[in-house]
C-alpha positions in Angstrom: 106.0 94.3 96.5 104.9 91.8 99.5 101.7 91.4 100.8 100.7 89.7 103.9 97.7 87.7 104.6 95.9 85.8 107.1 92.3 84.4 106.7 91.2 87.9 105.3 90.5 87.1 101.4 88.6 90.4 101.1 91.0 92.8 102.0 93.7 90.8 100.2 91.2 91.2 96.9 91.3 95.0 97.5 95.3 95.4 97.9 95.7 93.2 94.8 93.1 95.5 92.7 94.8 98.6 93.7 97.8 97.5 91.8 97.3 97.6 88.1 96.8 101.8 88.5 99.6 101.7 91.1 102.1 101.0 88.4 100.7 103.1 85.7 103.7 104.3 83.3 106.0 102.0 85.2 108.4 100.3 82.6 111.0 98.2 85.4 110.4 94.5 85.7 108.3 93.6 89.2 106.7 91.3 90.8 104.1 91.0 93.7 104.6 88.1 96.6 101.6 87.2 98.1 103.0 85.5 101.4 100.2 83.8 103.3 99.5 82.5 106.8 96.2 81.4 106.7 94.3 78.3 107.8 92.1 78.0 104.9 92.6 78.0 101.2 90.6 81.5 100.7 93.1 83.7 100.3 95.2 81.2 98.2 91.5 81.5 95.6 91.9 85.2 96.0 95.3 85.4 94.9 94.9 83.0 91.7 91.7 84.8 90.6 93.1 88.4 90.8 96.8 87.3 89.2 95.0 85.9 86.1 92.2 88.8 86.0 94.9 91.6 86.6 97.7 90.1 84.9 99.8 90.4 87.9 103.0 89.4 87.8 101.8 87.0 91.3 103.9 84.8 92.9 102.1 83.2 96.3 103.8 81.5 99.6 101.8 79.9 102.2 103.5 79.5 105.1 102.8 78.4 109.3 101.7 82.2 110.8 104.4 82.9 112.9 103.7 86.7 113.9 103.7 89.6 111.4 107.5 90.3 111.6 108.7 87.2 111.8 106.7 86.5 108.4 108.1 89.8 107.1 112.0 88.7 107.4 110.7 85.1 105.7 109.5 87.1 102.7 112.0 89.7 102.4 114.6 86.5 102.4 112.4 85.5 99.2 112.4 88.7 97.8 115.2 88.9 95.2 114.0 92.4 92.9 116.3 95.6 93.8 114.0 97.3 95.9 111.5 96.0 97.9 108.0 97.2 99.6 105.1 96.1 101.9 101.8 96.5 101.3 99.9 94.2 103.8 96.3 92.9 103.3 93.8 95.6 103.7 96.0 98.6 102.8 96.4 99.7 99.1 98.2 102.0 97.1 97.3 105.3 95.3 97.3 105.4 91.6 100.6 105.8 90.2 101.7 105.1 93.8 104.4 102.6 93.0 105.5 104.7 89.8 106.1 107.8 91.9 108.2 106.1 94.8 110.4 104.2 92.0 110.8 107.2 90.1 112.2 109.0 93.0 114.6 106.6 94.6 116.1 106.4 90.9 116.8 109.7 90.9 118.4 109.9 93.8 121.1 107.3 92.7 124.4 109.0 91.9 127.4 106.7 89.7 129.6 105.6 92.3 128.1 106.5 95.5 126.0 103.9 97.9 122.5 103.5 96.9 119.9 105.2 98.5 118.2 102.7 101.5 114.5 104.0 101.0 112.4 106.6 99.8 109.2 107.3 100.9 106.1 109.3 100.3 102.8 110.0 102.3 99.7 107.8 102.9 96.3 108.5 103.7 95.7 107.0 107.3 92.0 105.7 107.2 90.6 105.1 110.8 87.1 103.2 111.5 83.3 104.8 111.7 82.9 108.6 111.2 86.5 109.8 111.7 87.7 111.5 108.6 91.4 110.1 106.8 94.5 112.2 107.6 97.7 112.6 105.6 101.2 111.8 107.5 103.9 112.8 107.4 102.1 115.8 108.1 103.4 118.5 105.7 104.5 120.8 108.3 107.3 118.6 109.8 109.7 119.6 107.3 112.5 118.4 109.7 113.9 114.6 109.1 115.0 114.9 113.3 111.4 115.6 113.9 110.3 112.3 111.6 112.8 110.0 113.4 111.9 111.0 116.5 108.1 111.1 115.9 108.4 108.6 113.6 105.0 109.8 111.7 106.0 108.3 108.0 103.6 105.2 106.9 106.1 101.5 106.4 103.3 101.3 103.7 104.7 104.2 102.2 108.0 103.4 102.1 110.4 101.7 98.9 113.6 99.8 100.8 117.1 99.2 99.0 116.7 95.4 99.2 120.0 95.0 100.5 120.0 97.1 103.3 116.2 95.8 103.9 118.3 92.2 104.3 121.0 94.1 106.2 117.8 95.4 108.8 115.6 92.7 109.8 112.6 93.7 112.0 112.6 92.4 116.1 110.0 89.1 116.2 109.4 90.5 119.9 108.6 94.3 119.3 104.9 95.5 118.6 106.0 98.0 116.8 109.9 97.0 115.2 109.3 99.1 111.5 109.8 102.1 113.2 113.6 101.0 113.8 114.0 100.0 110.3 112.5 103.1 109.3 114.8 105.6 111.5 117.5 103.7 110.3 116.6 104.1 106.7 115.9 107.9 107.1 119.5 108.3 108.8 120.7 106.5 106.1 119.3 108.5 103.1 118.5 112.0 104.4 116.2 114.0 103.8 115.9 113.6 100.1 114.4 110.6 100.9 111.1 112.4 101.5 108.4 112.4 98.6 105.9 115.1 98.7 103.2 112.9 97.2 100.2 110.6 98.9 101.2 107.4 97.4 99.3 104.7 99.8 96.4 104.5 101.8 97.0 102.7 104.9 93.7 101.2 107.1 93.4 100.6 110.6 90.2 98.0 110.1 93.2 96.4 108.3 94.0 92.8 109.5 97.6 93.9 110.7 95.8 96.7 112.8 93.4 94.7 114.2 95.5 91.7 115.7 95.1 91.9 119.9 98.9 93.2 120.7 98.3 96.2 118.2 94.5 97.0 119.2 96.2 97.8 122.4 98.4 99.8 121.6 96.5 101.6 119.7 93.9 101.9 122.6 97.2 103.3 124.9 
């Protein structure tokens, strides 16, 4: 699982605590990648603190902030497990959240047939002020057409096939390039893909929501 950081320690401390529950029952080895592009040494503290009080299997990059997909292709080049997930700063999963998506892209795998390129499940989309959460994908777009076009599944939600996560790097220039990766993925899988479960909770005070280029287009 990588996180990404940047000079926001607190909601880094709150991903990292959702993840003890997140993997309840899980029995696979994995590891958490903490890739940071801070200008301080907070977040660095944050990581250290929770690894040792979790027991988190933590391994921590800090590297020069380069944009949010540009740092995602570094860190998916240093991810080496068989599957591979983002969960950025801010955003955190459901109990059992990581359990449930592993569980499901394993039994989708079939002897002698390519493995599946993602699975994914819903999240809980938590806006700012008074506005109450909703749940995407909505449960009424039973149709994987409608998801590609609409693209309403979470990233957060989503478990990648690490090779064909390597194979689909996201465009440095695009505010909004994770929606190629996952259209690609869903044509790739099908719609077995699709986990009928909130698994994530994904915040729009978070620090990859609240960077200038994707205020606005979330103001548009």
């Amino acid at each position: 699982m990588i996180t990404l950081c940047r000079n926001n320690p607190a909601q880094l401390e709150a991903t990292l605590a959702s993840l003890p529950a997140a993997v309840d029952g899980f029995t696979w080895p994995w590891q958490v990648l903490v890739f940071d592009g801070s200008v301080d040494d907070a977040c660095a503290a944050v990581a250290r603190t929770q690894a040792i009080a979790l027991h988190l299997p933590l391994r921590y990059e800090l590297r020069p902030a380069r944009g949010i997909y540009a740092a995602m292709n570094e860190a998916l080049a240093l991810a080496d497990g068989a599957l591979v997930a983002f969960m950025h700063a801010g955003d955190c999963y459901l109990p059992a959240g990581i359990t449930a998506l592993v569980q499901h892209w394993r039994a989708l795998v079939e002897p002698g047939s390519p493995l599946p390129a993602a699975v994914f499940g819903q999240a809980w989309v938590q806006p700012s002020g008074t506005v109450p959460a909703w749940l995407t994908p909505d449960p009424a777009m039973g149709r994987l057409r409608r998801w590609r076009r609409g693209m309403v599944p979470c990233h957060q939600a989503f478990v990648f096939e690490r090779e064909f996560a390597l194979a689909h790097p996201y465009a440095a220039g695009s505010l909004v390039a994770d929606r190629a990766v996952m259209r690609v993925a869903l044509a790739a899988t099908g719609p077995q893909a699709y986990l009928r479960q909130p698994v994530c909770v994904y915040d729009l005070t978070g620090e990859s929501s609240s960077l200038p280029d994707c205020t606005e287009l979330w103001r548009r």
